[in-house]
C-alpha positions in Angstrom: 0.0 0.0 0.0 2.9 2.5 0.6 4.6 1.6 -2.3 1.6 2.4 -4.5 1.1 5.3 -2.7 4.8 6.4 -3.3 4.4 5.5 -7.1 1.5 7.7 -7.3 3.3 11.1 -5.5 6.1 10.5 -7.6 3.8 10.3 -11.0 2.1 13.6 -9.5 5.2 15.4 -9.1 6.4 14.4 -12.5 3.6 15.5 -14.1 3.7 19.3 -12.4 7.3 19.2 -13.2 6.3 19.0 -17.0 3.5 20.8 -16.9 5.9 23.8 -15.5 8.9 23.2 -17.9 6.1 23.0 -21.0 4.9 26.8 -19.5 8.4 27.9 -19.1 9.1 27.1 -22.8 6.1 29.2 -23.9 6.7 32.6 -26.0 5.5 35.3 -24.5 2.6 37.1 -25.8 3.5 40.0 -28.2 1.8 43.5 -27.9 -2.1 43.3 -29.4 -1.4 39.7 -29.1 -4.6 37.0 -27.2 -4.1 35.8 -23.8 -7.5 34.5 -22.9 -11.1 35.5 -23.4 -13.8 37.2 -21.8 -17.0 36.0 -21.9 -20.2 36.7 -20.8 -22.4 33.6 -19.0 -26.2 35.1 -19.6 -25.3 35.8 -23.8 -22.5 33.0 -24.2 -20.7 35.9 -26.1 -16.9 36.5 -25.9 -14.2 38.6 -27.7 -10.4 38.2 -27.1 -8.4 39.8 -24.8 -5.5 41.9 -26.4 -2.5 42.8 -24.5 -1.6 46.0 -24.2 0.0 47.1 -21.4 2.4 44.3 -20.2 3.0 43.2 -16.5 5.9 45.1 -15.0 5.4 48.4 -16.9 6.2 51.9 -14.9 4.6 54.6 -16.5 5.4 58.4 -15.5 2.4 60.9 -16.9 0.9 64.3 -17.1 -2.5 65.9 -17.6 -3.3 69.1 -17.8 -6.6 71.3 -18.9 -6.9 74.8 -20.1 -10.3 77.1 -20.6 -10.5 80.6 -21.1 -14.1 82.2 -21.5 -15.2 85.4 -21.8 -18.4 87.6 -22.6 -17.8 87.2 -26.3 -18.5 83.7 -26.2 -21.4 81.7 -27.3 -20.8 79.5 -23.7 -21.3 82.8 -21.3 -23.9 84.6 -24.0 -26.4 82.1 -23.8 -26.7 83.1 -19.5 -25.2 86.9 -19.3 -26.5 89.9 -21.3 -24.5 93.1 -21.1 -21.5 91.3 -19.6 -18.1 92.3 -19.3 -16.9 89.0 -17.6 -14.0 86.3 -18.1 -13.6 83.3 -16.5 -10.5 80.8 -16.8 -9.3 77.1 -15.5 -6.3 75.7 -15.3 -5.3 72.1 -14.1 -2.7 69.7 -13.7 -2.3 66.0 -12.7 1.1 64.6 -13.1 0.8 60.2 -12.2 3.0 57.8 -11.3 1.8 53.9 -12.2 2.9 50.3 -12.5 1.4 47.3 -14.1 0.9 44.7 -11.8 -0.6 42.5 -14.4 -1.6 42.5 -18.2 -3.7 44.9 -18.8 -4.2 46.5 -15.5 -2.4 49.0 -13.5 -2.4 50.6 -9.9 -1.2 54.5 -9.5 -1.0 57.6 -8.2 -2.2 60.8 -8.8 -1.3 64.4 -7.6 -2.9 67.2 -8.5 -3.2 71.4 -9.2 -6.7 73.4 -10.4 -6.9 77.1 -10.6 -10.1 78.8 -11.6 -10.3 82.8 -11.8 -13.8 84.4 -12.5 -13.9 87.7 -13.1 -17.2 89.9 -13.4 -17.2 93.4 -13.8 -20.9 93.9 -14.5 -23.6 91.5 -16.3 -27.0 90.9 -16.2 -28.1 86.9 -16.2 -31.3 85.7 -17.7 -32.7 81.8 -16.9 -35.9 80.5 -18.5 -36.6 83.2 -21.2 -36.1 86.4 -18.4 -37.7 84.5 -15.6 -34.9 84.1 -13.8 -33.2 87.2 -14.0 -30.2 89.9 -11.9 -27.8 92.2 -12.4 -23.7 90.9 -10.9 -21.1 93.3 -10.2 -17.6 93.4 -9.2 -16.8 89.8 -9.0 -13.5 88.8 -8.5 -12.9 85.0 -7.3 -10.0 83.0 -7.5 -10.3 79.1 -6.1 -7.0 77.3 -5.8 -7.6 73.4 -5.5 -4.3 71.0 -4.8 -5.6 67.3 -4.6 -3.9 63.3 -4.4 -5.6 59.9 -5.0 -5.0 56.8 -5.8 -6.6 54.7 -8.7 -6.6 51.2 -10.7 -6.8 50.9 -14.2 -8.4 48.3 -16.5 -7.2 48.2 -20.4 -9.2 46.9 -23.5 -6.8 46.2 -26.2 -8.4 47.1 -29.8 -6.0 46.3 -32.6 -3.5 43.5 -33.0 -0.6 45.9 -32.9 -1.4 47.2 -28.9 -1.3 50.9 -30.4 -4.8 51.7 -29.3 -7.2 50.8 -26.4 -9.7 51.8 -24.0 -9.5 52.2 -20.6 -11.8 52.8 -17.2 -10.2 54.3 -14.0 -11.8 54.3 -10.7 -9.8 56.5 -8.4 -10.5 57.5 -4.6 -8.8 61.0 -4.0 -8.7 63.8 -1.2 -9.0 67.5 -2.2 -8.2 70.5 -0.6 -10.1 74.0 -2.1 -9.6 77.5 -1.0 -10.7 80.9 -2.3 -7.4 83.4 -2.6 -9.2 85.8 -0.4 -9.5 83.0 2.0 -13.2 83.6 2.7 -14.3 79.7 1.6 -12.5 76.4 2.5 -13.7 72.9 1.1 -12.5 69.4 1.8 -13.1 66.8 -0.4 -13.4 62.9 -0.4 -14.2 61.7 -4.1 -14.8 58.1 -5.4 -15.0 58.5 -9.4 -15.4 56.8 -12.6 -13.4 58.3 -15.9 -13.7 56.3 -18.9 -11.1 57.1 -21.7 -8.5 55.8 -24.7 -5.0 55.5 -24.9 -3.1 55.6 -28.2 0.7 55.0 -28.8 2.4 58.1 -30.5 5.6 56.0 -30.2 7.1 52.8 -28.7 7.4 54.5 -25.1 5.1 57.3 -25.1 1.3 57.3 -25.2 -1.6 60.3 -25.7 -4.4 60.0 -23.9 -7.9 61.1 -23.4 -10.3 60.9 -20.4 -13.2 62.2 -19.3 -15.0 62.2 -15.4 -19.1 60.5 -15.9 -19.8 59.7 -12.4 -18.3 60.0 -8.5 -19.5 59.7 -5.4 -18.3 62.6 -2.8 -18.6 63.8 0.6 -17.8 67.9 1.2 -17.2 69.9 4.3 -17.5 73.1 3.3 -16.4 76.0 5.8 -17.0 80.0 5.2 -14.9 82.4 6.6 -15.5 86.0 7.6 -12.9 88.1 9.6 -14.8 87.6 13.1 -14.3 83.6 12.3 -16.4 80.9 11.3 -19.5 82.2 9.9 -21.3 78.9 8.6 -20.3 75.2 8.0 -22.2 72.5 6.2 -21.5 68.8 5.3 -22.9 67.2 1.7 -22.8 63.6 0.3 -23.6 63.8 -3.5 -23.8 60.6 -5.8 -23.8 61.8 -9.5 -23.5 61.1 -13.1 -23.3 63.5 -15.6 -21.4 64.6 -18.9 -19.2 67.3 -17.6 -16.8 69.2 -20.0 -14.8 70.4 -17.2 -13.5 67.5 -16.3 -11.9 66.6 -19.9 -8.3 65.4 -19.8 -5.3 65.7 -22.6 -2.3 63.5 -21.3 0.8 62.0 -21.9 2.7 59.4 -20.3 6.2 57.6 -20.4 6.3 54.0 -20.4 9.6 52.0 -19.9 
């Protein structure tokens, strides 16, 4: 009885050991190359997996958004008669991320966002005029620094690995402050951004995103020069198509 049982461990062990050496011997998988399948169970339909982003990458990136507006355009006309206004936003994001598998990648993000809005006098007019008042001498400045953390999934869609899609989900902290230092927000933000990723080169990559949905929690204080005038707390759960939060970026693979 031992002696079959010894026969039968040693056939086991065999059999891994060849089963190993027969993976070890395998090529690996080029870039836009198959590795596996997804499926779905309820339709019974797949399509393959492409690779595009290999285990082991490191990636250093940077995002960045500009808008200027003023009275003159169609954006502000459409709300503000008579204006003379401007308003302007700048962000930046550089990230820092590593592929801990194909396809997918863990990272960090850090991040700038100044937004000036300037009104010298305008009259805005909601719901054809039934909405309507007169602003003056508006000058705002909000400065925003943030950092989060986010995972990445990749679709591969060509058999080269030039192009794919991609879906982040981030959790992140920011910090907002008006330059007059008369408002002060924190922010805790779990959001979705959806986007594609295109190869300009072996190493470096453009890439496109844009924010649909978060989930957030605000504590908002304003300040007044005898102190604390009023503080509130918000949760807000939204989805929306939000211009604002369109991203141009590149990053640097190796």
């Amino acid at each position: 009885m031992k002696r079959n049982a010894k026969i039968l461990l040693t056939a086991l062990l065999l059999g891994f050991s060849l089963v190993a050496a027969a993976a070890d011997g395998l090529p690996p998988v080029q870039m836009g190359g198959t590795f596996g399948r997804d499926s779905s169970k309820c339709s019974g339909r797949s399509f393959p997996k492409r690779l595009f982003m290999p285990k082991g990458s490191l990636g250093a990136g940077l995002q960045a958004t500009y808008l200027a507006l003023d009275a003159s355009d169609s954006q502000l006309a459409m709300v503000l008669t008579g204006a003379d206004a401007r308003f302007s936003l700048f962000r930046i994001a550089p990230a820092f991320s590593w592929a801990y598998a194909d396809n997918r990648m863990f990272g960090v993000r850090l991040g700038y966002m100044s937004v000036n809005a300037q009104v010298q006098r305008a009259g805005v007019s909601l719901f054809d005029d039934a909405l309507a008042f007169d602003l003056s001498g508006v000058d705002t400045r909000l400065h925003t620094c943030s950092a989060g953390i986010y995972h990445r999934n990749y679709f591969g869609l060509d058999s080269r690995g030039v192009c794919a899609l991609f879906a982040d989900i981030q959790l992140g902290y920011a910090y907002s402050q008006t330059a007059q230092g008369g408002y002060r927000d924190h922010k805790i933000v779990l959001s979705f951004c959806p986007g594609v990723e295109v190869f300009a080169m072996n190493n470096l990559s453009l890439q496109l995103s844009l924010g649909l949905a978060d989930v957030s929690y605000h504590i908002a204080t304003s300040l007044t020069d005898a102190g604390t005038a009023g503080r509130s707390n918000t949760f807000t759960a939204q989805t929306r198509l939000n211009l604002l939060d369109l991203n141009f970026g590149l990053t640097l693979y190796w």
